[in-house]
C-alpha positions as CSV (number, residue, x, y, z in Angstrom):
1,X,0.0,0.0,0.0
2,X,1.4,3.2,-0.8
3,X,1.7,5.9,1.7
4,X,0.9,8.7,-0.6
5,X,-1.7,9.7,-3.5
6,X,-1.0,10.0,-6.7
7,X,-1.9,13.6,-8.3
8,X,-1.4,15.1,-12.0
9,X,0.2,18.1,-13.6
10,X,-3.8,18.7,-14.7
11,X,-5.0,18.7,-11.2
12,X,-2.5,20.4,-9.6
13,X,-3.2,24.5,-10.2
14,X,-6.6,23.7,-8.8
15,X,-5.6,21.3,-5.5
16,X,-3.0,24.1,-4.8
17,X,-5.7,26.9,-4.9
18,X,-8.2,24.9,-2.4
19,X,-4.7,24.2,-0.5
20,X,-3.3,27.1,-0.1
21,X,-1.2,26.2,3.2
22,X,0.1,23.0,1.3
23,X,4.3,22.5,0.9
24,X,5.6,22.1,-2.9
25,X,8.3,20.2,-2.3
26,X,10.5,20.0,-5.4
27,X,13.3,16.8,-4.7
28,X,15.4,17.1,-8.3
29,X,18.8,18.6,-8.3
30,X,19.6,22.6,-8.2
31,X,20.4,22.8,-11.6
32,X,17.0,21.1,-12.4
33,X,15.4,23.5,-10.1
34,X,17.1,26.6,-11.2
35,X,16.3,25.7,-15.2
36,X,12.8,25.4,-14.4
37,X,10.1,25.3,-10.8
38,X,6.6,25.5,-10.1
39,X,5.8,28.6,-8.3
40,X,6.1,28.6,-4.5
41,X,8.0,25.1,-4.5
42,X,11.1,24.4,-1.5
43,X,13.8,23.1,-3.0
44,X,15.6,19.7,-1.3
45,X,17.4,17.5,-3.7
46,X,16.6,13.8,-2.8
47,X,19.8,13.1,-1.5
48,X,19.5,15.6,0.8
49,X,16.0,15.0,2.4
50,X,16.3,13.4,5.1
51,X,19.4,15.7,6.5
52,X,17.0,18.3,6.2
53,X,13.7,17.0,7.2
54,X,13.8,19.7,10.4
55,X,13.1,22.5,7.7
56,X,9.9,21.5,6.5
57,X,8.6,19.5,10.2
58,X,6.2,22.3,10.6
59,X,4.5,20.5,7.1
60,X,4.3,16.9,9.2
61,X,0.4,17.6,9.6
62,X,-0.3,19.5,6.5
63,X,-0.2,18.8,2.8
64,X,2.6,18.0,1.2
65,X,2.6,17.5,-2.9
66,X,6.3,16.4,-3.8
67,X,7.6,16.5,-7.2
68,X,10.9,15.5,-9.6
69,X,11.2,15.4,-13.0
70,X,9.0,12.1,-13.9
71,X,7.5,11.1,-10.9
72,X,10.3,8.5,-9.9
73,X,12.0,10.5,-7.3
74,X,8.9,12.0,-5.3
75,X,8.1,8.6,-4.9
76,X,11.0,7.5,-3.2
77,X,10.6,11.4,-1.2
78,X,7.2,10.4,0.1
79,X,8.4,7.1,1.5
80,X,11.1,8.9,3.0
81,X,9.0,11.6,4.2
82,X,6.5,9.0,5.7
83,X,9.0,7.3,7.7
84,X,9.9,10.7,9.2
85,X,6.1,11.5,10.4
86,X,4.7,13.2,7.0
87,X,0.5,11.8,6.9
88,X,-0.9,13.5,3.8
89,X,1.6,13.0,1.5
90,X,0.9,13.6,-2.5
91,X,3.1,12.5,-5.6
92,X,3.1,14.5,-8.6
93,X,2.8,11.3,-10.7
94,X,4.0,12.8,-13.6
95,X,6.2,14.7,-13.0
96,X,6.7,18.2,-14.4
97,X,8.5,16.5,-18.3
98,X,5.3,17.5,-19.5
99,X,6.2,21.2,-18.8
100,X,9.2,21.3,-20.8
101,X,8.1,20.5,-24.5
């Protein structure tokens, strides 16, 4: 059973707007994040979650919609953010690719 739900680029603009206290959490790397980020995301590479977990605690009871590239990465985020205490955990299944054609 997963510990997160699966959400689409097509949902997302209007789950943000009826969540407005939700955490974007974008997991790719810096250059990824500096080419391109949805608006309002907090940057954390994947590698580096977990070390810094104690900046987004305050999110542990709130939303949290975590995104990558594809959707392979935010995957392995919200397992990792679930072992840490995250509840309502969202992957952005498809990642943002289909943003950049």
């Amino acid at each position: 059973m997963n510990n997160y739900k699966n959400i689409y680029l097509a949902e997302l603009e209007d789950f943000l707007d009826e969540n407005a206290d939700a955490l974007l959490l974008d997991v790719r790397q810096e250059y990824e994040f500096q080419q391109f980020a949805l608006e309002g995301a907090k940057l954390i590479p994947l590698p580096e979650l977990e070390s810094r977990a104690l900046e987004i605690d305050k999110f542990k009871d709130k939303l949290v919609v975590v995104y990558c590239k594809a959707g392979v990465r935010s995957i392995y985020a919200c397992q990792i953010l679930h072992q840490l205490g995250f509840n309502n955990l969202y992957n952005l299944a498809d990642g943002v690719i289909g943003l950049y054609h």
